[in-house]
Structure formats: structure tokens, C-alpha cells
C-alpha positions as CSV (number, residue, x, y, z in Angstrom):
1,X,131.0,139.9,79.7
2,X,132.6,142.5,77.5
3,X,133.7,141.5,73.9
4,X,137.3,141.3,73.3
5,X,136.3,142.1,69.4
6,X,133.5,143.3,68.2
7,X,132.5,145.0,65.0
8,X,130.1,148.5,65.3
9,X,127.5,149.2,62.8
10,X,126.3,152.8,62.1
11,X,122.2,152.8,62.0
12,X,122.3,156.2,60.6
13,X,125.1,155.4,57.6
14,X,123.1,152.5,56.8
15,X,119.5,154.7,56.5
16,X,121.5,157.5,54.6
17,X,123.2,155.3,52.0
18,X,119.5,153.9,51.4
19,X,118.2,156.8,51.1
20,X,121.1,158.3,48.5
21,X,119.9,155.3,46.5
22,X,116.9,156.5,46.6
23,X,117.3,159.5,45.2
24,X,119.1,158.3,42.6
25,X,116.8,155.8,41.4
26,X,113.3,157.0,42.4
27,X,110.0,155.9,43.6
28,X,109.0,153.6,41.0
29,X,112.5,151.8,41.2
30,X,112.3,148.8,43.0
31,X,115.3,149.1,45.7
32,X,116.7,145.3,45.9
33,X,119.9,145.8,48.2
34,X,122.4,142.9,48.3
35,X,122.6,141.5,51.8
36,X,124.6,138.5,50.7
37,X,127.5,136.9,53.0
38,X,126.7,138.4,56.0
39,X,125.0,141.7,54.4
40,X,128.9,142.3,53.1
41,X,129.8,141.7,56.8
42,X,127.5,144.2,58.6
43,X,125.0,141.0,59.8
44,X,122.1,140.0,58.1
45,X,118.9,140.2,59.9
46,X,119.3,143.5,61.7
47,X,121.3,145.5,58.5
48,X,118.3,143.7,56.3
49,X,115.7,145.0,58.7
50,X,117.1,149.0,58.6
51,X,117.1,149.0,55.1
52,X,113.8,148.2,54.4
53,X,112.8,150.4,57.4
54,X,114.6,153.0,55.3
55,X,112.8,152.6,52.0
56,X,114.2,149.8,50.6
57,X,111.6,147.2,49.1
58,X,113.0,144.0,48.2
59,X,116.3,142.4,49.7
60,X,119.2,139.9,47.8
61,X,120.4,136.9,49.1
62,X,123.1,134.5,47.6
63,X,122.0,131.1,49.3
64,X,118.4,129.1,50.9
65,X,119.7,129.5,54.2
66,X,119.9,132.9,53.8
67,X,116.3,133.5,53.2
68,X,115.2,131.1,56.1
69,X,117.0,133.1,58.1
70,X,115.1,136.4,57.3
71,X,111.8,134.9,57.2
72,X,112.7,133.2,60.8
73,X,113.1,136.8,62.0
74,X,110.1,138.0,60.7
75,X,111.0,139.5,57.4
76,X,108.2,139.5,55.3
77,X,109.4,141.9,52.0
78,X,109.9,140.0,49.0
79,X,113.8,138.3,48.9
80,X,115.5,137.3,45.8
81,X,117.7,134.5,46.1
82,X,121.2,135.4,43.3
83,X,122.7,132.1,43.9
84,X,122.4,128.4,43.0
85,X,119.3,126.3,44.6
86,X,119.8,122.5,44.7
87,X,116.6,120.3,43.1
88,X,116.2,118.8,46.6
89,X,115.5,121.8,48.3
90,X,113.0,123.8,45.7
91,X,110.2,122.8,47.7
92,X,111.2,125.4,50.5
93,X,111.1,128.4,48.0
94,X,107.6,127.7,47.7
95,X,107.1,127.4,51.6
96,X,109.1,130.1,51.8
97,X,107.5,132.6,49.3
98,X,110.9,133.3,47.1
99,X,111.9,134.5,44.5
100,X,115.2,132.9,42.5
101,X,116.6,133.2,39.1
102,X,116.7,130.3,36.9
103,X,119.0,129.0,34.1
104,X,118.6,125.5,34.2
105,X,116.0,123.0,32.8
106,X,116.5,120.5,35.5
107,X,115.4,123.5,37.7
108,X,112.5,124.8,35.5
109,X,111.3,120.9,35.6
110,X,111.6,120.2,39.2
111,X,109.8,123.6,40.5
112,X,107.3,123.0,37.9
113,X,106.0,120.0,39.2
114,X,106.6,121.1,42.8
115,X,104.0,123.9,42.0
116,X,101.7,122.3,40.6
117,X,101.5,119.8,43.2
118,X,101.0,122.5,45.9
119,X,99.1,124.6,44.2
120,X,101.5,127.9,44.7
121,X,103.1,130.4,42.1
122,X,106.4,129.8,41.8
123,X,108.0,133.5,40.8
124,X,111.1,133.3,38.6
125,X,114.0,135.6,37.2
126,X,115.2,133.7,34.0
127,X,119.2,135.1,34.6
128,X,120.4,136.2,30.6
129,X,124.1,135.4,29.6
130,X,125.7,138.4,28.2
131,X,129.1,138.5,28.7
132,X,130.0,137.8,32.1
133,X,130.3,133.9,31.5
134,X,128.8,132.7,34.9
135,X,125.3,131.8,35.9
136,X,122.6,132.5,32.2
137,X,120.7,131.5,29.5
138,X,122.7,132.1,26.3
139,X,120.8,134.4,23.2
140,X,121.1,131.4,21.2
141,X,119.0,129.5,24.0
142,X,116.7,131.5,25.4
143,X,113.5,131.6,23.3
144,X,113.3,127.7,23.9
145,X,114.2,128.2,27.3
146,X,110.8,130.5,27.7
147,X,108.7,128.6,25.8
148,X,110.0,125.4,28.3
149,X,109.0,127.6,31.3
150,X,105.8,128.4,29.5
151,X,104.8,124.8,29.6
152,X,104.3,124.9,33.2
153,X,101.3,126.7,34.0
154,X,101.9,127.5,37.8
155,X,105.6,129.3,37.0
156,X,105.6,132.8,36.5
157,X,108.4,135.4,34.8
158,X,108.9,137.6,37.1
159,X,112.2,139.5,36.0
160,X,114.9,138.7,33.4
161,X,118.3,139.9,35.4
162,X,122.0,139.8,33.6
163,X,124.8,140.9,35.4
164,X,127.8,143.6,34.6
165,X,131.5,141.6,34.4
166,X,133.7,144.9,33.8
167,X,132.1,147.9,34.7
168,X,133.7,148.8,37.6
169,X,137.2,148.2,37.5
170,X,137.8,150.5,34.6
171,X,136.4,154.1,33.0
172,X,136.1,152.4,29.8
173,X,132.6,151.2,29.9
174,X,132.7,150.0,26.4
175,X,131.8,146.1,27.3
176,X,128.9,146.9,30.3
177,X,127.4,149.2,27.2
178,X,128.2,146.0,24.7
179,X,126.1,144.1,27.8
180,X,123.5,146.1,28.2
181,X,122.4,146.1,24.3
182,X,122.6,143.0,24.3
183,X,120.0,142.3,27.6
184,X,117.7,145.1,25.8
185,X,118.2,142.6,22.5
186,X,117.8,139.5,24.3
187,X,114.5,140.8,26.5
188,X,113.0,142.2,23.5
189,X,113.2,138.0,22.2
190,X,111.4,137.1,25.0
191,X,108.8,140.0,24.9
192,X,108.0,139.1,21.3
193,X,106.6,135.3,22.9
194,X,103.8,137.3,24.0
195,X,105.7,137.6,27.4
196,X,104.8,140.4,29.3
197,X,107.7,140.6,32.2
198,X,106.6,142.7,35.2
199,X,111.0,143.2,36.4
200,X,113.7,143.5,34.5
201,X,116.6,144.7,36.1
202,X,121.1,144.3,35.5
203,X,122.3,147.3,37.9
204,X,124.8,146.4,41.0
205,X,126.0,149.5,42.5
206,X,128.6,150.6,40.3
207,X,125.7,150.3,37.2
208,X,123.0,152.5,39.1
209,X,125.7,155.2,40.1
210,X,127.0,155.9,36.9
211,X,124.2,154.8,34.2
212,X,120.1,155.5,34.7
213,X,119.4,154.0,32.1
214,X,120.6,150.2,33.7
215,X,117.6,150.8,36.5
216,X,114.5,149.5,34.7
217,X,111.8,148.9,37.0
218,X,114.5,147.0,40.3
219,X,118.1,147.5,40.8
220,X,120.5,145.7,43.2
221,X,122.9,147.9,44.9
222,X,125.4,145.8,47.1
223,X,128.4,147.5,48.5
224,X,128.0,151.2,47.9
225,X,124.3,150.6,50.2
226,X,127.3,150.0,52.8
227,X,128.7,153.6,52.4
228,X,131.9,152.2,50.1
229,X,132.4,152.6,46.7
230,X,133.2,149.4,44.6
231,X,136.3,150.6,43.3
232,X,138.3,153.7,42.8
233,X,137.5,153.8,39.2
234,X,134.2,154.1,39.8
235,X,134.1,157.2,42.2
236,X,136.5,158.4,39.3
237,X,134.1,158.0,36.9
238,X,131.0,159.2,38.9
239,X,132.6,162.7,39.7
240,X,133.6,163.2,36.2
241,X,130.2,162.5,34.2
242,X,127.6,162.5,36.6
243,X,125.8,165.7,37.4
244,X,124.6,164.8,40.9
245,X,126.4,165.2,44.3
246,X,126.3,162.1,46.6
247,X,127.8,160.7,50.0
248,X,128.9,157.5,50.6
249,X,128.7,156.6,54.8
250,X,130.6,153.7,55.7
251,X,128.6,152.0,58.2
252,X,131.2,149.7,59.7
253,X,134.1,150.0,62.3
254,X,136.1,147.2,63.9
255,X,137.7,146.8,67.2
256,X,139.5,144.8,69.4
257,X,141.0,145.6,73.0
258,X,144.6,145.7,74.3
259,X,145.3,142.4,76.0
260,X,148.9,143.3,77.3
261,X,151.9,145.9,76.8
262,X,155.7,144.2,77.2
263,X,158.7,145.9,76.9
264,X,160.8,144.2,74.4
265,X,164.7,145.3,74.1
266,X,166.4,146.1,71.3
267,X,167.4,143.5,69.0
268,X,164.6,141.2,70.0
269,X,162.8,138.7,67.4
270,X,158.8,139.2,67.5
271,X,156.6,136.4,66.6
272,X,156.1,133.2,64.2
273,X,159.2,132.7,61.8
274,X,161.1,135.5,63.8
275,X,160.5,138.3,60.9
276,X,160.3,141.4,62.7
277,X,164.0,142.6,64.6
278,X,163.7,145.7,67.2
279,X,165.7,148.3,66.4
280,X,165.2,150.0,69.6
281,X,163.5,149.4,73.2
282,X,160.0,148.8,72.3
283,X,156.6,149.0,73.8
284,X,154.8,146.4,71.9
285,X,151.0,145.8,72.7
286,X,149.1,142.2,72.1
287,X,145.9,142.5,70.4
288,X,143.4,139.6,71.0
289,X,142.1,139.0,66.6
290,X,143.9,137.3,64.1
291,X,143.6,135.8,60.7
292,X,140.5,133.2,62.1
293,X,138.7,136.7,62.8
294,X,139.2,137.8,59.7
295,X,142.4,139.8,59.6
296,X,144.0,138.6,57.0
297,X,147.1,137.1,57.5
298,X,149.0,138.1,54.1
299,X,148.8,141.7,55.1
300,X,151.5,144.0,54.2
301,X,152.7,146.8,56.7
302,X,149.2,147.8,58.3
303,X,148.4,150.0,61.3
304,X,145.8,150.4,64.0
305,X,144.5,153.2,65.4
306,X,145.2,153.5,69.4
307,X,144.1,156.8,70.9
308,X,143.8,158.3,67.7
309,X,147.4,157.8,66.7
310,X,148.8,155.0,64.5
311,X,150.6,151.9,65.9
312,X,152.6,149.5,63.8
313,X,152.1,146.3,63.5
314,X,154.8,143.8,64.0
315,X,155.9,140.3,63.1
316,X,153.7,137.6,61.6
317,X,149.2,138.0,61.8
318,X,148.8,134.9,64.0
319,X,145.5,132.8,64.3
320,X,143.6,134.7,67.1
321,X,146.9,137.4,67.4
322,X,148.6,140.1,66.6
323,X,151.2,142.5,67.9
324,X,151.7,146.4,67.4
325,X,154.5,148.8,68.3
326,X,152.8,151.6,71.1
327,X,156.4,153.0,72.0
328,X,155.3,156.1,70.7
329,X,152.0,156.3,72.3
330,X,152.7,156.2,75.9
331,X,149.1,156.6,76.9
332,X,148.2,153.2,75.9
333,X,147.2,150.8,78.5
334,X,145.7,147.6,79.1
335,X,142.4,146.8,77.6
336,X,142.4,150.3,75.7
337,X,140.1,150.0,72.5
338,X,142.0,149.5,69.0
339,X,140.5,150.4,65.9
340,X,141.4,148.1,63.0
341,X,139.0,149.5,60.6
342,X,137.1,152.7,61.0
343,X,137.6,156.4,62.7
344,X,139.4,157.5,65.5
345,X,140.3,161.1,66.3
346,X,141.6,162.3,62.9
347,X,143.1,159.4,62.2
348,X,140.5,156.6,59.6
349,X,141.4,153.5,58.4
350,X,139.1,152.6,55.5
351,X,137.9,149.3,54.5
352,X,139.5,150.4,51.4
353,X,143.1,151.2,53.0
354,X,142.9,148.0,54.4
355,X,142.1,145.8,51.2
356,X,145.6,147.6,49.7
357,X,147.6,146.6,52.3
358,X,146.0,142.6,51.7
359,X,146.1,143.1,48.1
360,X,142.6,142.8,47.7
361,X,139.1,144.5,47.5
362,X,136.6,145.9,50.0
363,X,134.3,144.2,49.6
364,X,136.6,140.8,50.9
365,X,137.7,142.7,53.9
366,X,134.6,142.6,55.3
367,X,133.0,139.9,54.5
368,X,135.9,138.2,55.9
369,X,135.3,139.4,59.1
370,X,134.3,136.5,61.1
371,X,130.5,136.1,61.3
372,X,130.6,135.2,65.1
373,X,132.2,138.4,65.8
374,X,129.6,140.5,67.6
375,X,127.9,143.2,65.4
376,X,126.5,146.3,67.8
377,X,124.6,148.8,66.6
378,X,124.7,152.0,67.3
């Protein structure tokens, strides 16, 4: 049975973005990519499983399930679970062989014990607060947060981690530089309890484009290891003050099929609240995805791509619907493909073009796409 939508992964833009990383980071870097929510939409086993073919050594999940997932597949690497682990369900990061940042005592306590009981290493990354105000250990905290992880015999520090709040939605990088002295600060604390800390690492993608010196020994690259750049300020800023050439290759393209083509007359009302009018005899074609797909249904004046030209659409996104003007593309026929995001002819709408016209970010756009959409790679 052919899919009505489907989304299409490039192999090769995948490979190639790991590989710019790469080069920017070196060997010794430890090459953690973010394949969180979906791997940013691109589907997590198989995206996880070409970028560690391509050279990447460690992967980043947000959630448990997550990680059972990729070990279920056959994922062996080390993963690195970002997000929040509930007491009752520590044991499996054990069974598992995880690693997961810590900020809690309740945590610390519980996976203590667990260890010890079962005789296995628990590997920790103690998360350090430094001005993004979410997950971490405050400075005035952490050196009797150590010493309480010290206390348990089978945990190990791993990595100490902190996360950027602001340094990619502006070229003033004055507060990720304010953050960064005060990880160094804060690490240099925990160092001088006689802790030696094999990972310590802060850099998403925006950090590791524009500043080496956020790499240390791992770094966690999310979007941009999907070919898009995390804002505009940061390509801004990375073609003004770096001295290295790079390309981006988005790796994903979505598409849907042409389901009918009605003529409407002039004057006619299209859709839910009756918010589009005709203006003129109209070819208007129904497109089988919709807002429980992903396509978000506060989206202002977009366009999809129909043999390589651009078709309006019209009226209200419905739940598994949507409707686009073809008048001017007489070619189109039933069951023709659409492109809603991604390349055809000359013609490219952007995950980026896209998040403008929803008043939003890239990185929502497709991770929004709906996870039971097939992904093909190709």
C-alpha cells in the first residue's frame, strides 16, 4: 500500500553533517548528537544508527523510553539520557548500561543503593546551574552535592554538563561567555575534591559552531547534525567570525499526495469558518495531512510545492486536511506528489520558511511532524 504521507530522509545529508562536525571538533572530541523527540523528527533508531556509522560516538536522548528503544534495536554505543528519570525506574539505567545527568539527592540516594545492590557502576553527569535556570546544581550547592555522591562507592562522575540559555538567538554572546566562566569556575570546585572528571562538556550546536573552546573532551550537537542551523543569528554570526567554511544538508523532506482536484466558482467559501472567498474560477486540490500530522494549524499564508511550482493554500489547516489553489498549475492531477517541506525543481521550502509562516522555530516544525508518519530513507 502506498503512503498518502510520508516523510524522506537523506542518508547522505545525515553522514555529511556528521562528518562537518567532525571536522570541526576533532578526533579526541567525543561526538554526542542529540536524537531527542524523534531524532528532531527524522526517526530515531535508523537516523541514530547512520550517525554513529558516520563517526559519531555517543548518542543523547531526552527520556528512559528512549534508550530502551535503541538498545532494543541493537544499539550498543554509549547513550546519555538529558532528561528527567523517575526513582522507580533507576533500576533500568543499570540494566540498561546508561548514562544520565543528575541534580537531585533523592536521585543520587536511590541509584546509590540500586548499585550497590547489583553490584554495577552507575555513570553520572552531575548537570551545573549557570544561568539557564532549568535542570542543575547551584555554585552555592555543589561541593556538598559531590561529596554526597562521593559517599556512594559504586557511583561514578562521569561528566559535569551545563547548558547555554542565550547563545543562539542573538550575536551578543556576552551571557553564554558569562556561562561558560562560570562552568570553568564551578568544575575547577569540584576538581579541587580530589575529583578527577573523565567528560566535561556544555556545547549544543550553536556553542560548537561558533566557540572551540565550549568542546572539552564531548559535545552535543542537536539540530545543525540535521543540516539546519539553530537560528539565523547564528549562521550570522558564524560567517562573520569564524574562519572555516562549512555546509549545512538538510536531511528531511515531506510529502503528501493529491487526493482530488474540484473546480470551485468564483465567489465560493472554502473550508471550516468560511475564511477563504474565490475571486475567480478555481482549481483547488485536497491534500490528505493536517494539523494531527503535524502541520500546524495556526499557519499564516503557506505554499506547497506541486511540480516544482508553488500552490496556495486556502481556507482553514483542518485535522487530517488541507486545500491548495492549482489553477495555475494545470498539470496537476490526481495523486501527484506535494512537497510541504523540502526541494522540488527550483522551487525549496525550508524547515525554516515554514517555522516563519507558524511563528515558530525549526526545530518545532519537525518534531511536530507526527511520529507515525512513515520515515523512508533514501
Amino acid at each position: 500500500m502506498e503512503n498518502l504521507v510520508w516523510v524522506e530522509i537523506s542518508k547522505e545529508a545525515l553522514k555529511s553533517n556528521v562528518k562537518t562536525f567532525r571536522s570541526l571538533v576533532g578526533e579526541s572530541t567525543i561526538l554526542c548528537p542529540c536524537v531527542k523527540a524523534n531524532a528532531y523528527g527524522h526517526g530515531l533508531i535508523e537516523t541514530s544508527k547512520i550517525f554513529l556509522e558516520s563517526g559519531a560516538n555517543w548518542l543523547a536522548v531526552n527520556a528512559l523510553y528512549e534508550a530502551r528503544t535503541l538498545r532494543e534495536s541493537g544499539i550498543t554505543a554509549p547513550i546519555y539520557v538529558l532528561g528527567y528519570i523517575a526513582l522507580s525506574d533507576l533500576a533500568e539505567v543499570l540494566n540498561l548500561d546508561l548514562r544520565i545527568v543528575v541534580y537531585n539527592k533523592e536521585t543520587i540516594l536511590r541509584l546509590g543503593e540500586l548499585s550497590k545492590k547489583s553490584g554495577k557502576k552507575a555513570k553520572i553527569h552531575i548537570k551545573i546551574e549557570t544561568g539557564n535556570n532549568r535542570q542543575g546544581v547551584l555554585k552555592e550547592e555543589i561541593v556538598d552535592f559531590v561529596k554526597y555522591v562521593l559517599s556512594f562507592e559504586n557511583l561514578e562522575i562521569e561528566g559535569l554538563s551545563t547548558h547555554f540559555a542565550n547563545i543562539e538567538d542573538t550575536k551578543d554572546h556576552s551571557y553564554a561567555e558569562n556561562q561558560l566562566k562560570k562552568f570553568n569556575k564551578i568544575a575547577a570546585m569540584v576538581e579541587n575534591l580530589g575529583v578527577k572528571v573523565p567528560f566535561k562538556h556544555s556545547a549544543n550546536s550553536a556553542a560548537t559552531l561558533l566557540f572551540p573552546e565550549t568542546h572539552f573532551e564531548m559535545v552535543r550537537p542537536g539540530i545543525a547534525t540535521y543540516g539546519m542551523w539553530p537560528s539565523d543569528e547564528t549562521f550570522l554570526s558564524f560567517s562573520s567570525e569564524r574562519d572555516v567554511k562549512i555546509s549545512l544538508s538538510p536531511a528531511l523532506s515531506w510529502k503528501t499526495k493529491i487526493a482530488q482536484i474540484k473546480t470551485v466558482p468564483s465567489g465560493e467559501l472554502i473550508g471550516y469558518g468560511c475564511t477563504y472567498k474565490t475571486t475567480r474560477e478555481s482549481k483547488i486540490a485536497i491534500l490528505p495531512v493536517g494539523y494531527y500530522d503535524g502541520y500546524d494549524r495556526g499557519i499564516a499564508n503557506p505554499h506547497v510545492l506541486i511540480h516544482g511550482k508553488r500552490a496556495a493554500q486556502r481556507g482553514r489547516v483542518c485535522m487530517n486536511i488541507i486545500m491548495v489553489d492549482v489553477t495555475d498549475i494545470p498539470e496537476a492531477s490526481l495523486e501527484d506528489e506535494v512537497v510541504l517541506i523540502g526541494r522540488d525543481g527550483d522551487e525549496t521550502i525550508s524547515a525554516e520558511q515554514f517555522a516563519k509562516w507558524a511563528w515558530t522555530i525549526n526545530y518545532e516544525i519537525t518534531t511536530r511532524i507526527n511520529d507515525r508518519i512513515p520515515r523512508i530513507y533514501v
